[in-house]
N, CA, C and O atoms as CSV, one atom per row, in Angstrom:
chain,resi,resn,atom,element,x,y,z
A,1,UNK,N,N,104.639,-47.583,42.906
A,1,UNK,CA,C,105.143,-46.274,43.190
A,1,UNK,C,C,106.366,-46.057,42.296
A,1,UNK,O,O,107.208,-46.955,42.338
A,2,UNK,N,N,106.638,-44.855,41.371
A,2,UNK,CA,C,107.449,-44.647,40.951
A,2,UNK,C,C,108.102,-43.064,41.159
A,2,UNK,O,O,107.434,-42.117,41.573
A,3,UNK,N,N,108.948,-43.020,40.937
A,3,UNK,CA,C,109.672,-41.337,41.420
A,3,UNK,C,C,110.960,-41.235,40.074
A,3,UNK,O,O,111.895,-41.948,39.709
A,4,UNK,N,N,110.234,-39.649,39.556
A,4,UNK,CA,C,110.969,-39.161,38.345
A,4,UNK,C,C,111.348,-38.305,39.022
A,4,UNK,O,O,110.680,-37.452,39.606
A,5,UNK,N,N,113.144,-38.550,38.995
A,5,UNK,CA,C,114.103,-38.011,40.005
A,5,UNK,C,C,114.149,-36.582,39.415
A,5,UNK,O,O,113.903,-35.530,40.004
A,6,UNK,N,N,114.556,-36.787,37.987
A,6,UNK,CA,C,114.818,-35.637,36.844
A,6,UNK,C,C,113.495,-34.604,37.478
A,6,UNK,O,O,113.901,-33.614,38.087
A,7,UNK,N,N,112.137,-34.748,37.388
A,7,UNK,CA,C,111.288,-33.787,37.618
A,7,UNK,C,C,110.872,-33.827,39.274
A,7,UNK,O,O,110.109,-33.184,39.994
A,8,UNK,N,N,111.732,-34.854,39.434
A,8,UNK,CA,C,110.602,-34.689,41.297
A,8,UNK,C,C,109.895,-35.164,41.678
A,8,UNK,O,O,109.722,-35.142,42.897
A,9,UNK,N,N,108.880,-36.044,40.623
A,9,UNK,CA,C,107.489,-36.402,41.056
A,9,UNK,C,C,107.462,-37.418,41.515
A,9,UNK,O,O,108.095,-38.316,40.961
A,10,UNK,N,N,106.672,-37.699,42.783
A,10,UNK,CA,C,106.293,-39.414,42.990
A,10,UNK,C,C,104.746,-39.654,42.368
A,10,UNK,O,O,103.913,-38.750,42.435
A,11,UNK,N,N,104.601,-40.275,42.078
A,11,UNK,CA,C,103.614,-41.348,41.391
A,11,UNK,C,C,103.018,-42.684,41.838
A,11,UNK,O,O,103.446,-43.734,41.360
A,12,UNK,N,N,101.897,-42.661,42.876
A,12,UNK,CA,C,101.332,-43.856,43.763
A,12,UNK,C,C,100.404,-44.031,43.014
A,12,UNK,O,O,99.476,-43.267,42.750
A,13,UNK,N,N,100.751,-45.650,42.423
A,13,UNK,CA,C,99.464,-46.081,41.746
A,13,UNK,C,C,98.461,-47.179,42.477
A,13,UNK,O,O,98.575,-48.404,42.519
A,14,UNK,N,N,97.422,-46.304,43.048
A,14,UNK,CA,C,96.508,-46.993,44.071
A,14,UNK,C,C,95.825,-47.970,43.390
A,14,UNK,O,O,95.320,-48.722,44.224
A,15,UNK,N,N,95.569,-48.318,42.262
A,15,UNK,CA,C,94.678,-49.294,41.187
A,15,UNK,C,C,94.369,-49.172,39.787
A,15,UNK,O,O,93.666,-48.280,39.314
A,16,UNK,N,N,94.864,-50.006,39.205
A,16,UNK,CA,C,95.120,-49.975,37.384
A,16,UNK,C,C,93.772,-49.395,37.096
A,16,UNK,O,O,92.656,-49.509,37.602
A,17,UNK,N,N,94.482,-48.482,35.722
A,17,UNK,CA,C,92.716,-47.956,35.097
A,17,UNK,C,C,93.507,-46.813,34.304
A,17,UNK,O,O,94.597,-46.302,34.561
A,18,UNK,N,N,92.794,-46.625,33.472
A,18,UNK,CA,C,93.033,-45.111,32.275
A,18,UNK,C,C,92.826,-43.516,33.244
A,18,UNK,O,O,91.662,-43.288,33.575
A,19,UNK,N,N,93.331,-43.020,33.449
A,19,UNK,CA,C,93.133,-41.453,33.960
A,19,UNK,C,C,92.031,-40.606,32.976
A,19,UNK,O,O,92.066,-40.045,31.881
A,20,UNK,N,N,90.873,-40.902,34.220
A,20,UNK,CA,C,90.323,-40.005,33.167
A,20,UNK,C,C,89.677,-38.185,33.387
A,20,UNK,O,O,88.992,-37.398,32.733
A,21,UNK,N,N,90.370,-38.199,34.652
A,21,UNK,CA,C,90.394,-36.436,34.945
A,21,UNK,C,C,91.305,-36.608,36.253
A,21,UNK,O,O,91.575,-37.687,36.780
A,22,UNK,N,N,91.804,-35.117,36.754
A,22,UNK,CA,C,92.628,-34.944,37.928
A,22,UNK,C,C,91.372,-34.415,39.027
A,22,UNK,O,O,90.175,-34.221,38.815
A,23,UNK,N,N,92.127,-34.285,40.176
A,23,UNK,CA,C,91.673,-33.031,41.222
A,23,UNK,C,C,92.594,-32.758,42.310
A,23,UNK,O,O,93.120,-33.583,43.057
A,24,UNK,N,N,92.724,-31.502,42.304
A,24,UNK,CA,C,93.889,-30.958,42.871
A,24,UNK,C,C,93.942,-31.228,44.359
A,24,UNK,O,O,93.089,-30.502,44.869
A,25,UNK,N,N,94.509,-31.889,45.216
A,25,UNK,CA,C,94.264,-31.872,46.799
A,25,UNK,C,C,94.573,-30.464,47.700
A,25,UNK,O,O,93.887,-29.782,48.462
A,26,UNK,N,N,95.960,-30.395,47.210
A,26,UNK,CA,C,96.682,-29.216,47.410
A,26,UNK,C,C,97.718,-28.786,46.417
A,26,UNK,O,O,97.915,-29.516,45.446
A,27,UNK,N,N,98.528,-27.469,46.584
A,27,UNK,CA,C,99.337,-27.106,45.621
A,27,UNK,C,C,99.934,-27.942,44.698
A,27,UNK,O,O,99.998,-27.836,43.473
A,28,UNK,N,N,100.477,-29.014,45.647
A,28,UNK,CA,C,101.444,-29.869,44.614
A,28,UNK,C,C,101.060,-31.786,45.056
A,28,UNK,O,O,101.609,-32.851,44.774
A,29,UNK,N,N,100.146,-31.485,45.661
A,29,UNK,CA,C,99.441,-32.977,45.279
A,29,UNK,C,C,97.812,-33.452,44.099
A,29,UNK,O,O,96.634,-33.337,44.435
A,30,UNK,N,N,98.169,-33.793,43.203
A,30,UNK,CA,C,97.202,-34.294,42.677
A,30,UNK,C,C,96.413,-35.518,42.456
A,30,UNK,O,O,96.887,-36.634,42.238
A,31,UNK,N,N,94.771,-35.107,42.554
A,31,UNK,CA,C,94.421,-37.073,42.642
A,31,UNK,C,C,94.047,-37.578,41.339
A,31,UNK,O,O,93.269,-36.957,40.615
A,32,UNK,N,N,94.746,-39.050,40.906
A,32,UNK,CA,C,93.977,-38.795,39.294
A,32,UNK,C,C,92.444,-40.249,39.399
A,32,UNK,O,O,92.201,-41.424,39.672
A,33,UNK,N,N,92.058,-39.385,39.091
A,33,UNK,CA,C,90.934,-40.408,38.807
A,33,UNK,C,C,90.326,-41.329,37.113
A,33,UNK,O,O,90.702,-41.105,35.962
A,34,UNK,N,N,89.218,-42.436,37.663
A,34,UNK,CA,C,89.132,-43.121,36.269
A,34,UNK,C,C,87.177,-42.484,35.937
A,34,UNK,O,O,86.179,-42.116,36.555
A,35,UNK,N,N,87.545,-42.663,34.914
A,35,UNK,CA,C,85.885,-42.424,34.343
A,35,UNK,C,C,84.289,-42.452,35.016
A,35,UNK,O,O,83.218,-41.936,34.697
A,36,UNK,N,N,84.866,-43.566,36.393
A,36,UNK,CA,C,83.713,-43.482,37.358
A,36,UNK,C,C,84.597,-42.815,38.696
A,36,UNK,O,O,84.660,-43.291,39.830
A,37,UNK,N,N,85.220,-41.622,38.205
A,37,UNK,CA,C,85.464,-40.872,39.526
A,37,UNK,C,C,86.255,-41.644,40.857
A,37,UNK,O,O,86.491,-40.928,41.830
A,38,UNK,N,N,86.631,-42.974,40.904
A,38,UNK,CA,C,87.617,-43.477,41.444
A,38,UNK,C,C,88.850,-42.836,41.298
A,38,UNK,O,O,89.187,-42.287,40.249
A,39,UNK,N,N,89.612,-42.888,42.416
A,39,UNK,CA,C,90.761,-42.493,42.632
A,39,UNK,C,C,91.427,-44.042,42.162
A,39,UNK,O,O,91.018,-45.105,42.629
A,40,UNK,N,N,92.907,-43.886,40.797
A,40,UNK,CA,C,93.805,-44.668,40.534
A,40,UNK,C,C,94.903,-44.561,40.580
A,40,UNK,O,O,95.630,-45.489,40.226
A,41,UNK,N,N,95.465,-43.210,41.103
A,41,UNK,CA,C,96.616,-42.506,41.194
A,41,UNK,C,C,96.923,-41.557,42.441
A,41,UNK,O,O,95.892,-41.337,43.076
A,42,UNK,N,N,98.095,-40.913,42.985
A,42,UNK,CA,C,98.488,-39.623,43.455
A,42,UNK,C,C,99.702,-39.662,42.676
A,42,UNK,O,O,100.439,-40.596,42.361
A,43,UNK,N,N,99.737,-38.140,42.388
A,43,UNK,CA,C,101.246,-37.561,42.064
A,43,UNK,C,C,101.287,-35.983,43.075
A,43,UNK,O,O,100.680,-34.951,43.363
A,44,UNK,N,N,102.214,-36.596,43.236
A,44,UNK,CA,C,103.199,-35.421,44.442
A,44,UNK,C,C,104.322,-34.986,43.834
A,44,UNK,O,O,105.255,-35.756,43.606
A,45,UNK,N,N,104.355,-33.307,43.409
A,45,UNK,CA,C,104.911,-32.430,42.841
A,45,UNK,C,C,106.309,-32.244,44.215
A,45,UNK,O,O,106.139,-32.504,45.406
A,46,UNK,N,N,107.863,-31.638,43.459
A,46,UNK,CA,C,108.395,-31.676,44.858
A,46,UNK,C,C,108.521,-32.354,45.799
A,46,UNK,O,O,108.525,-31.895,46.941
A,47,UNK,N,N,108.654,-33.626,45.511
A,47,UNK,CA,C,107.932,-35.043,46.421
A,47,UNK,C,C,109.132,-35.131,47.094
A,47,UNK,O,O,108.976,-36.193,47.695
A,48,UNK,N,N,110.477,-34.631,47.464
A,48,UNK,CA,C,111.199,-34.817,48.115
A,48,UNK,C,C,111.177,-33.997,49.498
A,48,UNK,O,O,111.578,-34.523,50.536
A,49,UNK,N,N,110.782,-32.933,49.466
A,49,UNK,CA,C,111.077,-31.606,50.217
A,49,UNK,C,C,109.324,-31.811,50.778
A,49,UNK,O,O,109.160,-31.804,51.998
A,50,UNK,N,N,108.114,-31.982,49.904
A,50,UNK,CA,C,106.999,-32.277,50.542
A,50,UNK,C,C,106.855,-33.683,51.586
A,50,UNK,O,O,106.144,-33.689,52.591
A,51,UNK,N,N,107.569,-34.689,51.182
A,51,UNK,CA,C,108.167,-35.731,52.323
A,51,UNK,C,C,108.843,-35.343,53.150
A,51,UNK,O,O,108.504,-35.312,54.333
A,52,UNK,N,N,109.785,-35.019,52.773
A,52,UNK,CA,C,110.935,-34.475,54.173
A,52,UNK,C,C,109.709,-33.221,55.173
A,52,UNK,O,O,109.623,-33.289,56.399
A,53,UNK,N,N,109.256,-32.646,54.705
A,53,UNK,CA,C,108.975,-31.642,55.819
A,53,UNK,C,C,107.716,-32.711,56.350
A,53,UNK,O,O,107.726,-32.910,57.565
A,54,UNK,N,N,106.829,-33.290,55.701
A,54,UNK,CA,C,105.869,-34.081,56.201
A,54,UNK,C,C,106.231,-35.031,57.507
A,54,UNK,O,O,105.556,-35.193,58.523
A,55,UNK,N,N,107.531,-35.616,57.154
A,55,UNK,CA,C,108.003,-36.601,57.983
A,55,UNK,C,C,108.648,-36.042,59.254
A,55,UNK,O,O,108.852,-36.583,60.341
A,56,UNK,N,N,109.026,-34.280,58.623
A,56,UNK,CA,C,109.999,-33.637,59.649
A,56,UNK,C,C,108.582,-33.221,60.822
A,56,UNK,O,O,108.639,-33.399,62.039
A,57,UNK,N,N,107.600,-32.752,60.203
A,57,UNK,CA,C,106.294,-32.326,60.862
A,57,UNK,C,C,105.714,-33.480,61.919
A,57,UNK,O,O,105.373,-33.043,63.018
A,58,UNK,N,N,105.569,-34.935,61.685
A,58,UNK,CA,C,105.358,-35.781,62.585
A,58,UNK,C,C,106.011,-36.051,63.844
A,58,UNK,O,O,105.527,-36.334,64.940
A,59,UNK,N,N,107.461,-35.874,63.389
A,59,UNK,CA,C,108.511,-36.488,64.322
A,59,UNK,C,C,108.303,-35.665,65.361
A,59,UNK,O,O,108.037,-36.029,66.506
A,60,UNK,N,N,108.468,-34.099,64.822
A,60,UNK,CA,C,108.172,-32.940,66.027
A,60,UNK,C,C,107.206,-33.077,67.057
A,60,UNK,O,O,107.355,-32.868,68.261
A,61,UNK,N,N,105.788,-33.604,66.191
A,61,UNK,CA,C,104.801,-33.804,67.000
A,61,UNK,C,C,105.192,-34.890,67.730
A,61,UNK,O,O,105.467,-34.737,68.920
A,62,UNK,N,N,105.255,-35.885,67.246
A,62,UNK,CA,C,106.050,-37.283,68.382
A,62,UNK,C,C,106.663,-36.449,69.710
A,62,UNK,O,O,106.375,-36.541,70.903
A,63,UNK,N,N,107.438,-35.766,69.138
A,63,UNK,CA,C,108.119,-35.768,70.397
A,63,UNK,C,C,107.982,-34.606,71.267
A,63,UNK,O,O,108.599,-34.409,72.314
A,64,UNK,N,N,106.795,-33.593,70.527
A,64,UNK,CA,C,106.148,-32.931,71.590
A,64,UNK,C,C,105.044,-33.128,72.316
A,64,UNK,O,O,104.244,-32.482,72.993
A,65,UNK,N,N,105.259,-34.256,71.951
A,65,UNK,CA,C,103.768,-34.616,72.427
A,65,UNK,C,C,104.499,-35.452,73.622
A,65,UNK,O,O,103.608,-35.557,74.466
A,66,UNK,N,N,105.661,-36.100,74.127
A,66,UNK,CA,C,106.083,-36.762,75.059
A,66,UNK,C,C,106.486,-36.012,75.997
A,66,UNK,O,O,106.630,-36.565,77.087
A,67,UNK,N,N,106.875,-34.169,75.876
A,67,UNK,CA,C,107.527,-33.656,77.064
A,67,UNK,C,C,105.911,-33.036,77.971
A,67,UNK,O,O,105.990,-32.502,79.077
């Protein structure tokens, strides 16, 4: 996992291999794949603010889900 602070992006490298096309998940997540359509990558655009609300989104549920 790497994170380019300068642009934002995180970068999960699920398994070594050449990128050999993307596909978009959502706005600002992309999956990259290798030549046989395996997934070897995610990059998450905004990866700070798309974490924070992700993490902010669970917790809520956590704890609405206890009252």
């Amino acid at each position: 996992m790497e994170h380019f602070a300068a642009e934002d992006i995180l970068h999960i490298v699920i398994q070594p291999g050449k990128e050999s096309g993307t596909e978009e998940i959502s706005p600002n997540i992309t999956a990259e794949l290798n030549a046989d359509g395996e997934l070897i990558g995610v990059e998450i655009l905004d990866a700070n603010t798309y974490i924070r609300d992700a993490v902010l989104e669970s917790v809520q549920a956590k704890l609405l889900s206890r009252k």
